[in-house]
C-alpha positions in Angstrom: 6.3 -16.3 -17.9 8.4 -15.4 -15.2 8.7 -12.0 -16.1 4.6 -11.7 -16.2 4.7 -13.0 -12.8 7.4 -10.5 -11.3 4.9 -7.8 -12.6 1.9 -9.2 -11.1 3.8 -9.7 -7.9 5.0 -5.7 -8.1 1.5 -4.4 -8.9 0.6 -6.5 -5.6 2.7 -4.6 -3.9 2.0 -1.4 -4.8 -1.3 -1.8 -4.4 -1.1 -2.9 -0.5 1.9 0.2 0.1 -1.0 2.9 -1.8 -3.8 0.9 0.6 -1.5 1.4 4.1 -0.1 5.1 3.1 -3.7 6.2 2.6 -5.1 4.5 5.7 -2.0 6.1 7.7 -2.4 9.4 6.0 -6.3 9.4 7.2 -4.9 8.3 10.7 -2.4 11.6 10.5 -5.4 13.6 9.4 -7.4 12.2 12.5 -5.0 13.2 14.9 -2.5 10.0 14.5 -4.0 8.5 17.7 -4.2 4.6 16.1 -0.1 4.7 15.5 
């Protein structure tokens, strides 16, 4: 169980680092003003 968990946990993860890289590579493409 613990193992299922660690992978839900990951998957998590690497779904809210893809959501923020793609927000700040549409900031970059918009001139990076927002950073």
């Amino acid at each position: 169980m613990q193992i299922i968990r660690e992978e839900r946990k990951s998957k998590l993860t690497q779904r809210f680092a893809g959501n923020f890289f793609q927000t700040f590579s549409n900031t970059l493409d918009k001139g990076g003003k927002d950073f």
